[in-house]
C-alpha positions as CSV (number, residue, x, y, z in Angstrom):
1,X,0.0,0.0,0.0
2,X,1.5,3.3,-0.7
3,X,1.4,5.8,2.6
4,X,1.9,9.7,1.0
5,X,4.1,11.2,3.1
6,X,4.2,15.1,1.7
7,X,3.6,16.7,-1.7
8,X,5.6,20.1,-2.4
9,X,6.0,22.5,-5.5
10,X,7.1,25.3,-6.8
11,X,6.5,27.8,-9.7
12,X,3.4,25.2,-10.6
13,X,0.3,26.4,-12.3
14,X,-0.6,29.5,-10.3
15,X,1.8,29.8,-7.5
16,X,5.2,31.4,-6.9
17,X,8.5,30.7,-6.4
18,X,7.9,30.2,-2.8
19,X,7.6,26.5,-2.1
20,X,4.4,24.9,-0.7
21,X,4.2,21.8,0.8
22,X,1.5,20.0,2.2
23,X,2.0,17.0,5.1
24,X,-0.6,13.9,4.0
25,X,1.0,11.6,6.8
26,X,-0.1,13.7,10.2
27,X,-3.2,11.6,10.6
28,X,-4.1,7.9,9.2
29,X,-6.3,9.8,6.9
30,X,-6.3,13.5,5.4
31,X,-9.2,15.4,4.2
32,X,-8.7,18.4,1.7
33,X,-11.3,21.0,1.8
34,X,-11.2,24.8,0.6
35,X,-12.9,27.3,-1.2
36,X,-12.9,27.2,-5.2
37,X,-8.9,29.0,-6.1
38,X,-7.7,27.7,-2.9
39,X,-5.4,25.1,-4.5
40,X,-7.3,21.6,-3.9
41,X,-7.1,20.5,-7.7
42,X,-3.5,22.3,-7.6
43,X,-2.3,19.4,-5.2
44,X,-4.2,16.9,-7.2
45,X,-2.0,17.7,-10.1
46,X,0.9,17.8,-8.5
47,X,0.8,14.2,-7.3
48,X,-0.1,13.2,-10.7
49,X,2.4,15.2,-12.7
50,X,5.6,13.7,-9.7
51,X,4.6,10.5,-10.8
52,X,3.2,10.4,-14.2
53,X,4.5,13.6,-15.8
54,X,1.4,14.8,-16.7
55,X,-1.4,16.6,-14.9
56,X,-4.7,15.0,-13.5
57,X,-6.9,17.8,-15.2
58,X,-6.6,18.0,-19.2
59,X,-4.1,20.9,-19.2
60,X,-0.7,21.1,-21.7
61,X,2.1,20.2,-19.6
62,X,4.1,23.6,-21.0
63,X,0.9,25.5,-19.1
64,X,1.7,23.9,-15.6
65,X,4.9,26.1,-15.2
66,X,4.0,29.6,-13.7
67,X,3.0,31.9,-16.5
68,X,4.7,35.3,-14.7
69,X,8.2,33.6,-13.4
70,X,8.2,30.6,-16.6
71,X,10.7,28.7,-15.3
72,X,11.9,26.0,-12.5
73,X,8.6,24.2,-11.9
74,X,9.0,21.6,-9.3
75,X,7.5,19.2,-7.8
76,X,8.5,16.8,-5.0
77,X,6.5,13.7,-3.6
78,X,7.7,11.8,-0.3
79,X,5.9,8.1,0.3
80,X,6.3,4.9,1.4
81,X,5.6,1.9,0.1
82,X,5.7,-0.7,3.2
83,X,8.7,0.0,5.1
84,X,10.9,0.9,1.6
85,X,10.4,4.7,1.2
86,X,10.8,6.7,-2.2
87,X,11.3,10.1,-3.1
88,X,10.2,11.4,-6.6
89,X,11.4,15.4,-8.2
90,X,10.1,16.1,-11.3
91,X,10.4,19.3,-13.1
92,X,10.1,21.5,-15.7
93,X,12.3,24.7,-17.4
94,X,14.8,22.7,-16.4
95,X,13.4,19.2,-17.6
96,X,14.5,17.3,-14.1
97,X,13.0,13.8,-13.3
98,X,14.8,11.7,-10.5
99,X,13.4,8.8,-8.6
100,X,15.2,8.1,-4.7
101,X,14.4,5.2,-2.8
């Protein structure tokens, strides 16, 4: 079974260059709610694009890098898979992909 640990980007779809990360792993289960904007499908994406390099929603991947700053999009995935854990950075403007375990 795969345990998310944390989920954290940068320069994705509408936010900065400030990293945001979000802990999935503080409780046995985690509940994201928010207003409409407030980033819930952003997070959603971002799990998809770390480990499939492509969004959930049906949006180009050059559009996922932040339209103002157009460059280093990242986006970094922590998670376990039974006791073996994994670390995944994918990126774009610089292309960067790199699986840790």
């Amino acid at each position: 079974m795969i345990v998310f640990k944390s989920v954290e980007w940068k320069n994705f779809l509408s936010t900065g260059n400030s990293p945001n990360k979000v802990l999935l792993n503080k409780t046995a289960t985690t509940l994201i709610i928010g207003k409409n904007g407030e980033g819930k499908s952003t997070i959603l994406d971002a799990l998809c694009f770390s480990l499939f390099g492509k969004p959930f929603r049906n949006i180009n991947k050059n559009q996922l890098v932040n339209s103002i700053n157009r460059k280093n999009c990242l986006v970094t995935i922590e998670f376990n898979i039974g006791p073996t854990e994994y670390k995944i950075v994918r990126g774009i403007r610089p292309n960067i992909f790199e699986i840790w375990q």
